[in-house]
C-alpha atoms as an extended CHARMM CRD file, in Angstrom:
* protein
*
       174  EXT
         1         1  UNK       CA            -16.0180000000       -4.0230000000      -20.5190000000  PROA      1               0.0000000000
         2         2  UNK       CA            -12.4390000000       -5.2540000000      -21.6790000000  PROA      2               0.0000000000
         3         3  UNK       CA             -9.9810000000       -6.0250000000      -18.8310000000  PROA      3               0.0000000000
         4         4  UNK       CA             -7.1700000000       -3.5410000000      -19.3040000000  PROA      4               0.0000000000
         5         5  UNK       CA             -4.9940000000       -4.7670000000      -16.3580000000  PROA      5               0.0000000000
         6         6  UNK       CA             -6.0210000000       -8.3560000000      -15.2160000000  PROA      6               0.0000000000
         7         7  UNK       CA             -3.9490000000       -9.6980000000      -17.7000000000  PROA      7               0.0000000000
         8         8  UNK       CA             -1.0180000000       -7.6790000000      -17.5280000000  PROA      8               0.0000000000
         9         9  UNK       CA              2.3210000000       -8.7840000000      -15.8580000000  PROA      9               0.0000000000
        10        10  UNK       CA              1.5690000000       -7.0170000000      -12.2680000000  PROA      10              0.0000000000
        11        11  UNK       CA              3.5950000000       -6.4860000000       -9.0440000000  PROA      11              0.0000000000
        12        12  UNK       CA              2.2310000000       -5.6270000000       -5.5750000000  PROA      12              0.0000000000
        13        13  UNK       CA              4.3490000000       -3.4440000000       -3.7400000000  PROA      13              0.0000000000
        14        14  UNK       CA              3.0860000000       -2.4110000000        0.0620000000  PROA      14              0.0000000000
        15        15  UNK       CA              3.1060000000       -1.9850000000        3.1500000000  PROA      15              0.0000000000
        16        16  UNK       CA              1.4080000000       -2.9180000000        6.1010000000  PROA      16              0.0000000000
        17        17  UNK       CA              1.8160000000       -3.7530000000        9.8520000000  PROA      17              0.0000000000
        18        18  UNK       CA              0.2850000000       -5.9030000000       11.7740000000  PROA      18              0.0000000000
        19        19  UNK       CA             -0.1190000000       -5.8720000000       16.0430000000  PROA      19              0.0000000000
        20        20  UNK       CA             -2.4410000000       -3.7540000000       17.7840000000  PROA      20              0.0000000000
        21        21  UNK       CA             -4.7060000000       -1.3300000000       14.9860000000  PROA      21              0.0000000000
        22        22  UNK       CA             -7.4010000000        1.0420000000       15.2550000000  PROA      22              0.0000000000
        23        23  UNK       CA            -10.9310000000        0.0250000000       14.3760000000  PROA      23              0.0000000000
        24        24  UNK       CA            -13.7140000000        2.1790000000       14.0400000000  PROA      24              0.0000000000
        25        25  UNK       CA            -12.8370000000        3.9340000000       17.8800000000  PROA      25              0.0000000000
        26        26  UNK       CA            -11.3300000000        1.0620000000       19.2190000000  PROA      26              0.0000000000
        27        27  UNK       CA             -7.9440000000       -1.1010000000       19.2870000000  PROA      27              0.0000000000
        28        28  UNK       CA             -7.8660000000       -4.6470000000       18.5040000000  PROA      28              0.0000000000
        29        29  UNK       CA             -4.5940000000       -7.1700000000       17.7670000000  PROA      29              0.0000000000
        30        30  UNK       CA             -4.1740000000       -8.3570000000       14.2670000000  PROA      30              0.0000000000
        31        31  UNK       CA             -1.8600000000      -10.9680000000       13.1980000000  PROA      31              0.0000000000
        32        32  UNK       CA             -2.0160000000       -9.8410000000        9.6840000000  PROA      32              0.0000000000
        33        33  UNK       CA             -2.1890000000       -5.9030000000        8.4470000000  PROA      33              0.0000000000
        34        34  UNK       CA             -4.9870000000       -4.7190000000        7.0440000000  PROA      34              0.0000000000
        35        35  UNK       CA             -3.3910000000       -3.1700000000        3.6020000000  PROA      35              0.0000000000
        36        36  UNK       CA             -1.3970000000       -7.1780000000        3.4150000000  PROA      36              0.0000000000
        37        37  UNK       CA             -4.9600000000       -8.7360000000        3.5300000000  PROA      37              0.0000000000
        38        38  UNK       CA             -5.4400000000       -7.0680000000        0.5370000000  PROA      38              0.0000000000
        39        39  UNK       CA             -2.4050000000       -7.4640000000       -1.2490000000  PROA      39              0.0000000000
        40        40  UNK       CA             -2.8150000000      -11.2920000000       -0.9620000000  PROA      40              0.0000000000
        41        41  UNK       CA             -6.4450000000      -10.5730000000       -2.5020000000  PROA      41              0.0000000000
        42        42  UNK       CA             -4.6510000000       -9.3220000000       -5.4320000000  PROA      42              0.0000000000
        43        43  UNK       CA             -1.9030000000      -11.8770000000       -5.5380000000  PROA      43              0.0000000000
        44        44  UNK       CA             -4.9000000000      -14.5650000000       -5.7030000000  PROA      44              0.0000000000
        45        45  UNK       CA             -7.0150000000      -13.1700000000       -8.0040000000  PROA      45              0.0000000000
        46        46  UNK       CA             -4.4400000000      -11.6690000000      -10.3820000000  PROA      46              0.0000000000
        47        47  UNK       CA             -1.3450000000      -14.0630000000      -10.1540000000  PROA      47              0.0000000000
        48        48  UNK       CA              0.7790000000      -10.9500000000       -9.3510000000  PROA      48              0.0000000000
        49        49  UNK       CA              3.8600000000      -11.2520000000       -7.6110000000  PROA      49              0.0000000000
        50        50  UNK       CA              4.4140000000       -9.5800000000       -4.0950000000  PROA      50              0.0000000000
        51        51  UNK       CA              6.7370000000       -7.3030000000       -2.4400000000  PROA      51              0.0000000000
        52        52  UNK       CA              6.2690000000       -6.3620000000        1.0370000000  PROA      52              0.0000000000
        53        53  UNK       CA              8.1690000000       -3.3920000000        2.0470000000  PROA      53              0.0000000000
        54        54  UNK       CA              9.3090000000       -3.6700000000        5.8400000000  PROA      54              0.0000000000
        55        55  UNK       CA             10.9860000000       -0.9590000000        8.1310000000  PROA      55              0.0000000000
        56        56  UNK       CA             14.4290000000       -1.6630000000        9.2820000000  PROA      56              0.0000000000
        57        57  UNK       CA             13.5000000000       -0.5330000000       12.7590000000  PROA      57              0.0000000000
        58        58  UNK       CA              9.9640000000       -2.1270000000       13.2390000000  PROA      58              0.0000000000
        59        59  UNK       CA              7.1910000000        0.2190000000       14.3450000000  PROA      59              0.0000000000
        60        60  UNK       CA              5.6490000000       -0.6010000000       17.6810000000  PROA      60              0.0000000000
        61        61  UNK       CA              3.4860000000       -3.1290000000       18.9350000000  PROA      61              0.0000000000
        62        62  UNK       CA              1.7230000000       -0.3290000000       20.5480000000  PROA      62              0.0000000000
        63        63  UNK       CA             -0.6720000000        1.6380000000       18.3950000000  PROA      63              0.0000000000
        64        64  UNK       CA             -0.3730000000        5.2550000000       20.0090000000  PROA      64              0.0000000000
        65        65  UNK       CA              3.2380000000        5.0040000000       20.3360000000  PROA      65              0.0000000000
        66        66  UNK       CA              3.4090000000        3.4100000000       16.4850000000  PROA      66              0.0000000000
        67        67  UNK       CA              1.3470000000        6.7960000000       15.4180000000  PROA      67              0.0000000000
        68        68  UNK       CA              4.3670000000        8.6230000000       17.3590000000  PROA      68              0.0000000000
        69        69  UNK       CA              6.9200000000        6.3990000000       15.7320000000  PROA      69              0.0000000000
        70        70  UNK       CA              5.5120000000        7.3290000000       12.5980000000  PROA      70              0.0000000000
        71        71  UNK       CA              5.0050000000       11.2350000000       12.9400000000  PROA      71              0.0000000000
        72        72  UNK       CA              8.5210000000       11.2240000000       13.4920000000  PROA      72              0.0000000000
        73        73  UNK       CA              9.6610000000        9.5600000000       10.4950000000  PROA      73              0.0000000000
        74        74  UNK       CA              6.9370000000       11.3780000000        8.3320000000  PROA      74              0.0000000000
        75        75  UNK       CA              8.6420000000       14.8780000000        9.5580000000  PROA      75              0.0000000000
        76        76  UNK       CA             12.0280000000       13.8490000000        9.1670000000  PROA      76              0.0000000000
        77        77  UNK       CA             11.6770000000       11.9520000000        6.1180000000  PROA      77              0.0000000000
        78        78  UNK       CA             13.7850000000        9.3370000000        7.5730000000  PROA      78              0.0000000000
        79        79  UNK       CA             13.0140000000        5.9370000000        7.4330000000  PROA      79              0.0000000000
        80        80  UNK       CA             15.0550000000        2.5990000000        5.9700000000  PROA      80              0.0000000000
        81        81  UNK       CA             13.8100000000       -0.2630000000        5.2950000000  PROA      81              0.0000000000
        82        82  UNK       CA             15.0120000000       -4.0440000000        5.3240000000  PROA      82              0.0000000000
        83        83  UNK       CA             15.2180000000       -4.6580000000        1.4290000000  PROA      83              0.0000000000
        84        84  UNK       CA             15.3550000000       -2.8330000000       -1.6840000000  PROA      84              0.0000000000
        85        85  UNK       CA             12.3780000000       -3.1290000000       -4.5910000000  PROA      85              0.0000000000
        86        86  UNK       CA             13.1370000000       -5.9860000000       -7.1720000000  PROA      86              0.0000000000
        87        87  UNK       CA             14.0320000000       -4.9950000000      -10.3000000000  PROA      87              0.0000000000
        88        88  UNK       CA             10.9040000000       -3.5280000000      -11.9790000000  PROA      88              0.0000000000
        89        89  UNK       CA             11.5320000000       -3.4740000000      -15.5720000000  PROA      89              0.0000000000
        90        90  UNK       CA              9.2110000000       -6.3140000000      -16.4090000000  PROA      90              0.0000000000
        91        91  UNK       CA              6.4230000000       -5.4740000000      -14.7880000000  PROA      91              0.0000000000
        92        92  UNK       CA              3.5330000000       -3.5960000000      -16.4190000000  PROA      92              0.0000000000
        93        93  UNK       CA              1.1010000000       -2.6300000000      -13.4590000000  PROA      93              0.0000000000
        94        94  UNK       CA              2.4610000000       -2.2920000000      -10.2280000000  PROA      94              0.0000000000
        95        95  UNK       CA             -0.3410000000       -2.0890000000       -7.4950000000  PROA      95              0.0000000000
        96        96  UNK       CA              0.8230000000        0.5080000000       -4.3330000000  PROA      96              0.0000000000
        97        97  UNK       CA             -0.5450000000       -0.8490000000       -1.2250000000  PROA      97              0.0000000000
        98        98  UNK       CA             -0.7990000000        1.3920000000        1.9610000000  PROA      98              0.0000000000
        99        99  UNK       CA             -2.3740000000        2.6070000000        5.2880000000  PROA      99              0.0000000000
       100       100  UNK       CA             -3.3340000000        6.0830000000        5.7340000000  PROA      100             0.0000000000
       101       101  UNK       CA             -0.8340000000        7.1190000000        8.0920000000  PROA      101             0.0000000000
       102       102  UNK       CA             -0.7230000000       11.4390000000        8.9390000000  PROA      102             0.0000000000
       103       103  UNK       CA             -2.7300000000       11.8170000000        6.1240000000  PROA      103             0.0000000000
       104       104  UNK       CA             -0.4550000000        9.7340000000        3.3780000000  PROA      104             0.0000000000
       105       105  UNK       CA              1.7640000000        6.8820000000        2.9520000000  PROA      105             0.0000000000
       106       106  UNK       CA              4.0960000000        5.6350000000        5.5120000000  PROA      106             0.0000000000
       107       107  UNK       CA              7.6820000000        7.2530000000        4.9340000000  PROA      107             0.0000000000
       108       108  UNK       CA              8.8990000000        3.6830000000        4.5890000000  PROA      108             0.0000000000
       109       109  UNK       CA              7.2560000000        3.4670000000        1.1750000000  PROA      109             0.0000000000
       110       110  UNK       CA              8.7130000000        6.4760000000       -0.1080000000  PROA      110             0.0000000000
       111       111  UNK       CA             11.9040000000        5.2700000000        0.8060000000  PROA      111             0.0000000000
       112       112  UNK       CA             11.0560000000        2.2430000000       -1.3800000000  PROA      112             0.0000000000
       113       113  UNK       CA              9.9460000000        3.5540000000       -4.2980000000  PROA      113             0.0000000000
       114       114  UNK       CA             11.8480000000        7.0030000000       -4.3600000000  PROA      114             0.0000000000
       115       115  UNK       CA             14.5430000000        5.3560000000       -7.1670000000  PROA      115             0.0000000000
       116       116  UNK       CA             12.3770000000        3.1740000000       -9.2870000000  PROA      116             0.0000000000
       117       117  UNK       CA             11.7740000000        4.1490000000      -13.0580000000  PROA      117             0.0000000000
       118       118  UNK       CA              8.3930000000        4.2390000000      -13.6110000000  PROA      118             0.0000000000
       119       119  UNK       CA              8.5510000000        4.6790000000      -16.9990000000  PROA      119             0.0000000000
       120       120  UNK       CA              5.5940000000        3.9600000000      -18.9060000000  PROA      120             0.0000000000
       121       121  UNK       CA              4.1380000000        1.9580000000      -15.9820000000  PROA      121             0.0000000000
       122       122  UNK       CA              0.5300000000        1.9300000000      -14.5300000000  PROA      122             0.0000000000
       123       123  UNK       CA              0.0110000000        2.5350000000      -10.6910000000  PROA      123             0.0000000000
       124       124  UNK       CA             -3.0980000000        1.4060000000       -8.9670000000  PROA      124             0.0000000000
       125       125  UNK       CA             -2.9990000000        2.1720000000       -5.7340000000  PROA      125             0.0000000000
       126       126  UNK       CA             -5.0220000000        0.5610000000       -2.9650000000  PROA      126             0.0000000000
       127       127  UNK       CA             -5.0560000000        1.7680000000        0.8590000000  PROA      127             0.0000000000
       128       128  UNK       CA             -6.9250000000        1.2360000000        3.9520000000  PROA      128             0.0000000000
       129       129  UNK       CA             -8.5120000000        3.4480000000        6.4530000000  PROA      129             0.0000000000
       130       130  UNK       CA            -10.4160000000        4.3230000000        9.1810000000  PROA      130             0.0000000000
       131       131  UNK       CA            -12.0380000000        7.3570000000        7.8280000000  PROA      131             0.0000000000
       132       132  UNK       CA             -9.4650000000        8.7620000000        5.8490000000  PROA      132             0.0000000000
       133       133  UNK       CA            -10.5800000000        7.0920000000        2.4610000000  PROA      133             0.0000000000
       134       134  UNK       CA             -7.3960000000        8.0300000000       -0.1920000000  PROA      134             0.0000000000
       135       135  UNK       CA             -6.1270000000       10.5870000000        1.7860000000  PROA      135             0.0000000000
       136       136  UNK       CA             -3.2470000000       12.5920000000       -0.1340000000  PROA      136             0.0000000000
       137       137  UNK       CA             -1.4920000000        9.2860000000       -1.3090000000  PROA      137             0.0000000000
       138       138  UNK       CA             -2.6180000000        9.1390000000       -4.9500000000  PROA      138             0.0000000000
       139       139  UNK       CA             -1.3380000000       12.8960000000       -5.1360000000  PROA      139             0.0000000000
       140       140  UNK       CA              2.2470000000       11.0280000000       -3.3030000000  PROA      140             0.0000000000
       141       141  UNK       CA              2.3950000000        8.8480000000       -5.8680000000  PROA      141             0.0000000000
       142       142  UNK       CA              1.8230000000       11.1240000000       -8.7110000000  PROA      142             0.0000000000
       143       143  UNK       CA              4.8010000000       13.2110000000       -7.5420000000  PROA      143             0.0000000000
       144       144  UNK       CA              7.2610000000       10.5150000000       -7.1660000000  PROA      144             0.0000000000
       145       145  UNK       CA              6.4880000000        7.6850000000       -9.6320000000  PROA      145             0.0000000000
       146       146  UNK       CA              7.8460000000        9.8870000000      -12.4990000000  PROA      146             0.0000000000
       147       147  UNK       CA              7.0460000000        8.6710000000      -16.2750000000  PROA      147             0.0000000000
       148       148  UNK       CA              3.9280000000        6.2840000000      -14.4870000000  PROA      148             0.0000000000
       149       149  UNK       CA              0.2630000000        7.0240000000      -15.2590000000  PROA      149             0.0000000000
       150       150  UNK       CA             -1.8420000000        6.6750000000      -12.0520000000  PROA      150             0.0000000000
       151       151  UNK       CA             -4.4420000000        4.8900000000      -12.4180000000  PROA      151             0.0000000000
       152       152  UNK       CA             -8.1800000000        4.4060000000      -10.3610000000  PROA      152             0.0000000000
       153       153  UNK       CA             -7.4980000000        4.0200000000       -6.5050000000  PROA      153             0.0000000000
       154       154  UNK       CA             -9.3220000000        2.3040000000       -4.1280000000  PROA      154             0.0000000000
       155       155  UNK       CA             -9.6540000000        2.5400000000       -0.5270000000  PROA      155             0.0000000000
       156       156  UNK       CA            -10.7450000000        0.1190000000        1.2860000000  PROA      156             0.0000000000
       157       157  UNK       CA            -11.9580000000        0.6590000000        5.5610000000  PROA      157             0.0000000000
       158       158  UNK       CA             -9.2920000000       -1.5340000000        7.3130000000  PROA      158             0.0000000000
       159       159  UNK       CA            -11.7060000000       -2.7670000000        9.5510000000  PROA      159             0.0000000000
       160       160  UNK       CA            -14.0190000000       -4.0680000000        7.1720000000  PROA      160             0.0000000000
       161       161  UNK       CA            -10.8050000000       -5.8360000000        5.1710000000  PROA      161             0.0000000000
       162       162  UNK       CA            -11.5050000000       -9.5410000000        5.6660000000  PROA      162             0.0000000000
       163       163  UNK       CA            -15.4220000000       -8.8960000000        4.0120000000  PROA      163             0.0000000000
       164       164  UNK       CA            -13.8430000000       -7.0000000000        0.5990000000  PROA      164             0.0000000000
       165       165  UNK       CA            -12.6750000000       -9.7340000000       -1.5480000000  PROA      165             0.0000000000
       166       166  UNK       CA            -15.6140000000       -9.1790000000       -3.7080000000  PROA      166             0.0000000000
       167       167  UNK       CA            -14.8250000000       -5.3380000000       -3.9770000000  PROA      167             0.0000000000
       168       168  UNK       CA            -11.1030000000       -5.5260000000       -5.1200000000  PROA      168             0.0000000000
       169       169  UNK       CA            -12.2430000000       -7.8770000000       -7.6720000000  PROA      169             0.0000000000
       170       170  UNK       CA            -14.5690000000       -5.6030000000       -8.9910000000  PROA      170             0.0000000000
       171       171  UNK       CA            -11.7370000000       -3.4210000000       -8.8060000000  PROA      171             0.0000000000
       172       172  UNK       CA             -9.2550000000       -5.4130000000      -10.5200000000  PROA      172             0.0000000000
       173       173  UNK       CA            -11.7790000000       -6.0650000000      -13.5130000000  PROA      173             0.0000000000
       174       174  UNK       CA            -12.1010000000       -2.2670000000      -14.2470000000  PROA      174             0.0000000000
């Protein structure tokens, strides 16, 4: 099968956070979030450049009171972050990276891409999970990445992140 987006100029943009997660019914501290462990996949196997987009109030350390944090700015639609996108103009594929959070993606990442012109751009998104596999956030990014086509999505069980190499590059060749 021809590659039609491993060769292709490509940005990451995602989000993730690292400290204490979920796993499969329990908690365990992460240095590293599980949707960045990913992006970096990309960003080696691709060449892709990387944007991480970071709140401007970090969440929590604390899982259950991040998951509050977050139901908050998910209902009030309020949440800055640090920087603003890079120009996107050059770019072919961008790659959307995000957790599942209340059943999409973080606020923060709406906030982040809610001015971009898509414009004849291809989104692949990629998230991780616990159980929630894509969730509603292909449908998110249909509704605010405007002129992009979205493309095949991925979802990846955060817990299982650091064994998955092999399946985003499978991924990234399709």
């Amino acid at each position: 099968m021809v590659n039609t987006y491993k060769d292709r100029k490509s940005l990451v943009i995602y989000f993730s956070r690292a400290d204490e997660n979920y796993f499969g019914g329990s908690m365990k501290y992460v240095d590293k979030g599980n949707t960045e462990v990913l992006a970096e996949y990309i960003k080696a196997i691709i060449n892709a450049d990387l944007f991480k987009v970071e709140p401007l109030e970090p969440y929590s350390k604390d899982y259950m009171q991040c998951i509050e944090e977050a139901k908050v700015r998910t209902k009030t639609h309020n949440a800055p972050i640090k920087d603003k996108v890079p120009d996107i103009s050059s770019y072919e594929v961008i790659y959307v990276g995000s957790p599942v959070y209340w059943g999409g993606m973080p606020e923060e990442l709406f906030t982040a891409l809610k001015d971009l012109d898509f414009t004849g751009k291809i989104i692949r998104p990629f998230v991780t999970h616990e159980g929630s596999g894509l969730s509603n956030i292909p449908n998110q990014l249909k509704s605010i990445c405007n002129g992009a086509t979205i493309s095949d999505a991925i979802a990846i069980v955060g817990s299982a992140v650091n064994s998955s190499k092999d399946k985003i590059e499978k991924w990234l060749n399709n």
